[in-house]
VEXGUDO-530736 format. One record per residue (C-alpha): residue number from 1; z, x, y. Coordinates in steps of 0.5 Angstrom, whole numbers. Layout:
N
+-----+-------+-------+-------+
: seq :     w :     u :     v :
+-----+-------+-------+-------+
: NUM :     Z :     X :     Y :
...
+-----+-------+-------+-------+
# end
This chain:
341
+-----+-------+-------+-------+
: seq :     w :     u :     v :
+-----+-------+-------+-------+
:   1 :   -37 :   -54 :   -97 :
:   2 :   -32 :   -60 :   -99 :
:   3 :   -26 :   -61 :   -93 :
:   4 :   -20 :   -65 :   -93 :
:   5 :   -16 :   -67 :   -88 :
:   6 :   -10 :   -67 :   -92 :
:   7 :    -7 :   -64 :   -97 :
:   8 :    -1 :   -66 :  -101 :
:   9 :     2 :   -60 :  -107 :
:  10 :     6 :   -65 :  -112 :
:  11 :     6 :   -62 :  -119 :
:  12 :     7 :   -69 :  -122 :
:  13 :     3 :   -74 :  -123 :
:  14 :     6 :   -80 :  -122 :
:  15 :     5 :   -84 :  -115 :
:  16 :    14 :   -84 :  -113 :
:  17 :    15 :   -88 :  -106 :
:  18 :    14 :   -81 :  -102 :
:  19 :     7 :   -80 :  -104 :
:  20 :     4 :   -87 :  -104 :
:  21 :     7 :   -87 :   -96 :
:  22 :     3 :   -81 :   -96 :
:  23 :    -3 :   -84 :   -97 :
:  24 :    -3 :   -90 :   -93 :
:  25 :    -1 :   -87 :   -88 :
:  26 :    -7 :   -83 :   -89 :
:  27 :   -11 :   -90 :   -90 :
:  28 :    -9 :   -92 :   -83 :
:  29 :   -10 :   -86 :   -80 :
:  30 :   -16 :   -85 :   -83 :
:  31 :   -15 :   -78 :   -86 :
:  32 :   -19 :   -76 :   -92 :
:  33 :   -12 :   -75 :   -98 :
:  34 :   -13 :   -69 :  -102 :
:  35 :    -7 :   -70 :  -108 :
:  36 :    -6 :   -63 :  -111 :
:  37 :    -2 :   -63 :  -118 :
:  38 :    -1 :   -59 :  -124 :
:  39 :    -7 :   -62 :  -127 :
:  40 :   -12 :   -59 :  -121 :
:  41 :    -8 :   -54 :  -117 :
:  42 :   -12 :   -48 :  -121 :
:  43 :   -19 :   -51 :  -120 :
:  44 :   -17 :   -53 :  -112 :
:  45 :   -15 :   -45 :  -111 :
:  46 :   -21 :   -43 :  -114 :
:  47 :   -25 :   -48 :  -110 :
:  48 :   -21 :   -46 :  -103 :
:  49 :   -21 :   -38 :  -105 :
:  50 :   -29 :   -38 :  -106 :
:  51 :   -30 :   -43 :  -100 :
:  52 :   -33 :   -48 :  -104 :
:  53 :   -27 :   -53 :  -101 :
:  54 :   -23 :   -53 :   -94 :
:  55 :   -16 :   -56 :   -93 :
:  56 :   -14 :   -58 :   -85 :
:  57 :    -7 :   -60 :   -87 :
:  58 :    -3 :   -58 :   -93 :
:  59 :     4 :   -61 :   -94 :
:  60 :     7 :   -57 :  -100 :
:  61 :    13 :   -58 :  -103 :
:  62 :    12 :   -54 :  -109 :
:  63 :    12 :   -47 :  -107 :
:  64 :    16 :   -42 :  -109 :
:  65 :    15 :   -35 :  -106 :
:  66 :    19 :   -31 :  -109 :
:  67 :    16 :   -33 :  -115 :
:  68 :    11 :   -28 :  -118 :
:  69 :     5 :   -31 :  -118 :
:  70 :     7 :   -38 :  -117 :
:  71 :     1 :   -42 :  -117 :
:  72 :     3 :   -46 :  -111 :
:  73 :     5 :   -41 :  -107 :
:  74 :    -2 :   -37 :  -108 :
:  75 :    -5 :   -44 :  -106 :
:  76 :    -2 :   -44 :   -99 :
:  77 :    -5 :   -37 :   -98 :
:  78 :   -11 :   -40 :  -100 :
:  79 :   -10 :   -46 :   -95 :
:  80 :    -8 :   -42 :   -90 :
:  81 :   -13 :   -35 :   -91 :
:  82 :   -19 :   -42 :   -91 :
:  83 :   -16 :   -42 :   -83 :
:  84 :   -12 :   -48 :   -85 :
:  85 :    -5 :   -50 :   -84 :
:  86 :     2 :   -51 :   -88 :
:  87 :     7 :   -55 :   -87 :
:  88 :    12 :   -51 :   -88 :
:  89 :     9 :   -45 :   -86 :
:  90 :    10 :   -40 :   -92 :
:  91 :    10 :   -34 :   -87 :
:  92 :    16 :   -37 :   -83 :
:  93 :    19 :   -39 :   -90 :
:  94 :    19 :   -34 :   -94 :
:  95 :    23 :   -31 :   -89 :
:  96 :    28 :   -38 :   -87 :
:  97 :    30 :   -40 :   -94 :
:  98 :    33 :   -34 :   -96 :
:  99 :    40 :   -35 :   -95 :
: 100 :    42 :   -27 :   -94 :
: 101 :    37 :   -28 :   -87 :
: 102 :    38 :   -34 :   -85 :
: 103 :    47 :   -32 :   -85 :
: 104 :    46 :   -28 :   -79 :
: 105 :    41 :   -31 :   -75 :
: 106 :    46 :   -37 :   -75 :
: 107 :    51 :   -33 :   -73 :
: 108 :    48 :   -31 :   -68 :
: 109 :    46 :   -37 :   -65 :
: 110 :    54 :   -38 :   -66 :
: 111 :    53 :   -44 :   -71 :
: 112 :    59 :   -44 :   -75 :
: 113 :    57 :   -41 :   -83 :
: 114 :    63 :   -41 :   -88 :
: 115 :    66 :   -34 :   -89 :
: 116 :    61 :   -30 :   -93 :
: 117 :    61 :   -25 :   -97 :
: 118 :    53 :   -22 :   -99 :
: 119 :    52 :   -17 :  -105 :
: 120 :    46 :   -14 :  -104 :
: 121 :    42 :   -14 :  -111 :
: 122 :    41 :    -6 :  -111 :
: 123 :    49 :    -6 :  -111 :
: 124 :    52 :    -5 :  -117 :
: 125 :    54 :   -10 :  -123 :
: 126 :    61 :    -8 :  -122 :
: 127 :    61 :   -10 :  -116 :
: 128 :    69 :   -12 :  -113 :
: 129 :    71 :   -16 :  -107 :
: 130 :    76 :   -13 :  -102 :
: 131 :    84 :   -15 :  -101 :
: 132 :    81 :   -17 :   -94 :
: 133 :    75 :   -20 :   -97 :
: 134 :    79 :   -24 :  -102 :
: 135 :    84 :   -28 :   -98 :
: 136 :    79 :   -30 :   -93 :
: 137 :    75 :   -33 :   -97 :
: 138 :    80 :   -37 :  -102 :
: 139 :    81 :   -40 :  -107 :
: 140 :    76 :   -43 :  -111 :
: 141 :    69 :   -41 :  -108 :
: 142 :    62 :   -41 :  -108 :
: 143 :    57 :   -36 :  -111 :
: 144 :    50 :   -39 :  -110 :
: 145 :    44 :   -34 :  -110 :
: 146 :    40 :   -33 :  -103 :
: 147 :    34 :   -35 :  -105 :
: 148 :    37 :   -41 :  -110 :
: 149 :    34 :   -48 :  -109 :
: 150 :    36 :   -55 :  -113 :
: 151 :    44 :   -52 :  -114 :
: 152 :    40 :   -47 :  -119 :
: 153 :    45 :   -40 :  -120 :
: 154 :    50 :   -44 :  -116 :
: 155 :    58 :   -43 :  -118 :
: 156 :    62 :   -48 :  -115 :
: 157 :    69 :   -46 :  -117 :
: 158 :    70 :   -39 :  -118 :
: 159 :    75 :   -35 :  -117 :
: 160 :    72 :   -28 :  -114 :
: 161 :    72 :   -24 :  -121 :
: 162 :    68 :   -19 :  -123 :
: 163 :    66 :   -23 :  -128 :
: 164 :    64 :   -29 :  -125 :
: 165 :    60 :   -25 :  -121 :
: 166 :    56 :   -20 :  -125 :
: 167 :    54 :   -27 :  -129 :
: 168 :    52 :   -31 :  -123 :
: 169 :    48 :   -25 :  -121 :
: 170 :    44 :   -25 :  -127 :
: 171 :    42 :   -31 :  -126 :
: 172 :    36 :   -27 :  -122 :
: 173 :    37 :   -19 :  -121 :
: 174 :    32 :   -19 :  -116 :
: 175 :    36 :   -23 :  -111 :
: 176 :    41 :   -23 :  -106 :
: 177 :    48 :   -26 :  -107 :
: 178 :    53 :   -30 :  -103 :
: 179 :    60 :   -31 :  -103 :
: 180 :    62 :   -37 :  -100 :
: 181 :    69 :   -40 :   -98 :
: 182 :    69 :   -47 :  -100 :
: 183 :    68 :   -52 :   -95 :
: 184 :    74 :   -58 :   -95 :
: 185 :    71 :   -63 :   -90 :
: 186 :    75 :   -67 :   -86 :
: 187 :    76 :   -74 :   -86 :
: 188 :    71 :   -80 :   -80 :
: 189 :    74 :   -87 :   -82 :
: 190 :    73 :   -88 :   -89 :
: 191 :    68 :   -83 :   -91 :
: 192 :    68 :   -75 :   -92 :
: 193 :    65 :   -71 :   -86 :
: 194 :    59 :   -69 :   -89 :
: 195 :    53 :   -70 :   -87 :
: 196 :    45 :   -68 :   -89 :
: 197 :    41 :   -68 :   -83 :
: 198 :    33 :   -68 :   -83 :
: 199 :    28 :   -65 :   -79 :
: 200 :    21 :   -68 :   -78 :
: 201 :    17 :   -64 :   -73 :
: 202 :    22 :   -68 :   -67 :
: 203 :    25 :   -73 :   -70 :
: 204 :    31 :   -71 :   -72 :
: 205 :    35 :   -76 :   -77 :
: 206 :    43 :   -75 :   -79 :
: 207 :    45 :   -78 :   -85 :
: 208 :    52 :   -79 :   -88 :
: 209 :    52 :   -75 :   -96 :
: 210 :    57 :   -76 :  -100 :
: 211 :    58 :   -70 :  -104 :
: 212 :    61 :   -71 :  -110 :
: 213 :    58 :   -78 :  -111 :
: 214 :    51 :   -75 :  -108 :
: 215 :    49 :   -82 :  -103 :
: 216 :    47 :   -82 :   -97 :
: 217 :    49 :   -87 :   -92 :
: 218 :    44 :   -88 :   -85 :
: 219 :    49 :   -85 :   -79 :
: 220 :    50 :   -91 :   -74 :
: 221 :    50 :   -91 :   -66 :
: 222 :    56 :   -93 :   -66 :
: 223 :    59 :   -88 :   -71 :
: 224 :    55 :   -82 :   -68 :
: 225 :    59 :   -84 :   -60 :
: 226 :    66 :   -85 :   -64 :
: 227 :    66 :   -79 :   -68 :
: 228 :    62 :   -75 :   -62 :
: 229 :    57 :   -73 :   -68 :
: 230 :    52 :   -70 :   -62 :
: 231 :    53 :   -63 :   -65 :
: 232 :    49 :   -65 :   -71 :
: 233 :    43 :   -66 :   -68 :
: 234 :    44 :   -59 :   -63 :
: 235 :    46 :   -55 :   -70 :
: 236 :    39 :   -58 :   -73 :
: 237 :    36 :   -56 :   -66 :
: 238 :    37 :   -49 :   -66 :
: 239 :    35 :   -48 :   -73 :
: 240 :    29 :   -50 :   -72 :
: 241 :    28 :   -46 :   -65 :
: 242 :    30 :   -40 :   -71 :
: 243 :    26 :   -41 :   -76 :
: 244 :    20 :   -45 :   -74 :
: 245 :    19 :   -50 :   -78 :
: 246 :    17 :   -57 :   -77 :
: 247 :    19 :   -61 :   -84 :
: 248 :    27 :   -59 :   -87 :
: 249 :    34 :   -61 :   -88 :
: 250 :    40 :   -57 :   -87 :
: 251 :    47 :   -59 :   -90 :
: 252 :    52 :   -59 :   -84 :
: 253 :    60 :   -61 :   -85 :
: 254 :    66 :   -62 :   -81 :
: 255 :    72 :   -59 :   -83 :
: 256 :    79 :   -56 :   -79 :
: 257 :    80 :   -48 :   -79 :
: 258 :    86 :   -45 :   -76 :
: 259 :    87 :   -52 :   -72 :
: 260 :    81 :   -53 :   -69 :
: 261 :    75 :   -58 :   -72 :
: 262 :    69 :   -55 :   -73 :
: 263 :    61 :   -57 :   -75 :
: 264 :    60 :   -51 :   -81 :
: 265 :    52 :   -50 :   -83 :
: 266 :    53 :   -50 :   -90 :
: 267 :    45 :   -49 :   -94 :
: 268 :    42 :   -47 :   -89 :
: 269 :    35 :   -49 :   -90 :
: 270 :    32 :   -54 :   -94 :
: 271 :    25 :   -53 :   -94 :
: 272 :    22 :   -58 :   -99 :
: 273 :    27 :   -64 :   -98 :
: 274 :    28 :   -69 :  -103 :
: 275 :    25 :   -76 :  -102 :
: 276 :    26 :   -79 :  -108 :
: 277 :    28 :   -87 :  -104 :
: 278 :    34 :   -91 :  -106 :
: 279 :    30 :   -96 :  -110 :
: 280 :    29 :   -91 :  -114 :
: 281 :    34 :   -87 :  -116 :
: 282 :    42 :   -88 :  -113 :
: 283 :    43 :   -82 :  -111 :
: 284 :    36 :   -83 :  -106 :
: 285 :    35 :   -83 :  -100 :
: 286 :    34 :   -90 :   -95 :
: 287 :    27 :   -92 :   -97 :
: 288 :    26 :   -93 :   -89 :
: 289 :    28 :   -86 :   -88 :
: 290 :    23 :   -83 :   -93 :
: 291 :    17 :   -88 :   -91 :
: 292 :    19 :   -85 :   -83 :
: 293 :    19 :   -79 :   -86 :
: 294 :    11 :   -80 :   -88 :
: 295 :     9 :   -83 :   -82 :
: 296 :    12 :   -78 :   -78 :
: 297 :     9 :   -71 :   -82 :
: 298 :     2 :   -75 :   -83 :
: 299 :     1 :   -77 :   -76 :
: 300 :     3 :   -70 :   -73 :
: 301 :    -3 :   -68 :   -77 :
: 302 :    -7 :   -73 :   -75 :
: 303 :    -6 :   -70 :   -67 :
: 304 :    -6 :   -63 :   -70 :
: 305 :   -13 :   -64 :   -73 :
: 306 :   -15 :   -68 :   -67 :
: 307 :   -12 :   -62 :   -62 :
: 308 :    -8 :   -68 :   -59 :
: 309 :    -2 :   -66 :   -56 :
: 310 :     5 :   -67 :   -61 :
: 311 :    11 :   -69 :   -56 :
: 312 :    16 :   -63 :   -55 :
: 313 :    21 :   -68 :   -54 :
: 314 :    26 :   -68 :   -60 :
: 315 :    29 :   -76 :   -62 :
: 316 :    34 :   -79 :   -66 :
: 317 :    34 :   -84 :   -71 :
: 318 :    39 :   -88 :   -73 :
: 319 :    40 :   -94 :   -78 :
: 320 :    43 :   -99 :   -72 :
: 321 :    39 :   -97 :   -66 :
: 322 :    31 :   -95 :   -68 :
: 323 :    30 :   -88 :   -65 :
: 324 :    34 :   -85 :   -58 :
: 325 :    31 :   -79 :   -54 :
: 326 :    36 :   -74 :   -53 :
: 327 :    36 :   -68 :   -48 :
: 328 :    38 :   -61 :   -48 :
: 329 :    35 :   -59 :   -55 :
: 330 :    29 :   -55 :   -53 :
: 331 :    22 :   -55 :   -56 :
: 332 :    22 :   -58 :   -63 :
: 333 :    17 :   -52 :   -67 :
: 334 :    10 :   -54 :   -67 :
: 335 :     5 :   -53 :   -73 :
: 336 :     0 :   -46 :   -73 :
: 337 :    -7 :   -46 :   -71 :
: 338 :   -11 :   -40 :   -76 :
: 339 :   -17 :   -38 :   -75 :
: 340 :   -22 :   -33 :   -79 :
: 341 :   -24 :   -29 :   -74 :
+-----+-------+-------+-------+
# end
């Protein structure tokens, strides 16, 4: 039997930045680089699930688990079922990316969440909001569907009617809707306070993002000690210790509630984040950030398949001072060992 080290789900065929720091990251690590695409997922399924092939690490960044027969979901349990691992785990996300979920636990981990409303898909198309249900979520809000992804389904600047409600459910019956207060962040200097913060295994790296021109800006030392930014990095923490995944983004806001500043979780989980760099598009991510990305994910692979220990203390990455150690965040999540027997 054939068997990779590691595997990469990308359905397109070109080599984009992300995918070529995989690769020499696999050279220099001396992995063996499996490239999964639209042009060869089915014949590697087959190949895994009748044993002709073995997988040790999969990065996927292509399944979609509420998908019926979404082919890369099905290649991650063939990973998976082969007593290979995935990054992310699609047990763990299944469960994480569903918004509808996702809502309480943070809660009760008492991270701050907009105000919000779930309409369960089996309640009825003419399903209305509250008076009370109304004024506490303002006007305008948002409607996204619970397991949505890439903004699909979502209504930014509805007004709660029954209207608007009916036509985002039909985006997809079978989901769970939420209605969100819309969140108007504060602002630190000269830039809104909203923020798309990563997590790599330990390696915790915040982000600046402007919301409405789509940009990212590295967050400095500077800027996370003058603005008392730590709470990103403790919010991020705890969504992990949540939901156990290694590799996400979460989208995190600063805003003023009844007087009082408050850090709002605002997606939730991002499972399969965008690493599109800045050379090549505007709204990308800093080049560096996406090459450290691929250096952290590939060599917490390489540990996990040399059963060497993976550090259980979390870092932060700034753009003004390498990486800092940060303490009391807990144990970063770590990757499952499967087995056949």
């Amino acid at each position: 039997m054939k068997t990779y080290d590691f595997g990469l789900s990308w359905s397109g065929n070109i080599r984009e930045d992300f995918v070529k720091y995989l690769q020499q990251a696999c050279r220099r690590m001396r992995l063996s680089f499996l490239w999964i695409c639209d042009d060869n997922v089915k014949d590697t399924v087959k190949r895994l699930e009748t044993h002709h092939l073995g997988i040790k690490v999969l990065l996927d960044t292509e399944a979609t688990y509420n998908e019926e027969r979404n082919i890369y979901a099905r290649l991650c349990y063939a990973v998976k079922d082969g007593a290979g691992t995935i990054i992310n785990d699609p047990d763990r996300t299944k469960v994480a990316v569903d918004k509808s979920v996702m809502h309480y636990e943070l809660i009760n981990k008492n991270i701050d969440t907009p105000y919000t409303v779930i309409v369960r898909n089996w309640e009825p198309a003419s399903f209305k909001l509250t008076a009370d249900e109304k004024k506490k979520l303002g006007a305008p809000l948002v409607i996204k569907p619970a397991s949505g992804y890439g903004q699909l389904g979502v209504v930014r600047d509805a007004r709660g009617s029954i209207v608007e409600i009916a036509r985002a459910r039909n985006f997809d019956r079978g989901d769970n809707f939420l209605l969100q207060e819309r969140i108007s962040p504060i602002q630190l200097g000269s830039r809104r306070a909203w923020f798309r913060v990563y997590n790599v295994f330990n390696r915790i790296i915040p982000c600046w993002w402007d919301d409405t021109l789509h940009r990212y800006y590295h967050l400095t030392y500077e800027e996370l000690n003058s603005f008392r930014l730590f709470p990103l990095a403790k919010i991020v923490s705890k969504i992990a210790a949540v939901t156990q995944m290694v590799w996400f983004s979460t989208e995190i806001a600063v805003d003023r509630k009844f007087g009082q500043v408050r850090f709002v979780a605002i997606d939730y989980v991002n499972d399969q984040c965008d690493m599109t760099t800045k050379s090549e598009s505007p709204s990308g991510v800093p080049d560096y950030i996406v090459e450290e990305t691929a250096n952290c994910i590939v060599g917490a692979a390489s540990r996990f398949i040399n059963r060497e220990r993976n550090s259980k203390k979390y870092t932060i990455m700034l753009q003004d001072a390498s990486v800092v150690d940060i303490r009391g965040l807990g144990n970063p999540p770590q990757l499952i060992r499967t087995s056949l027997h």
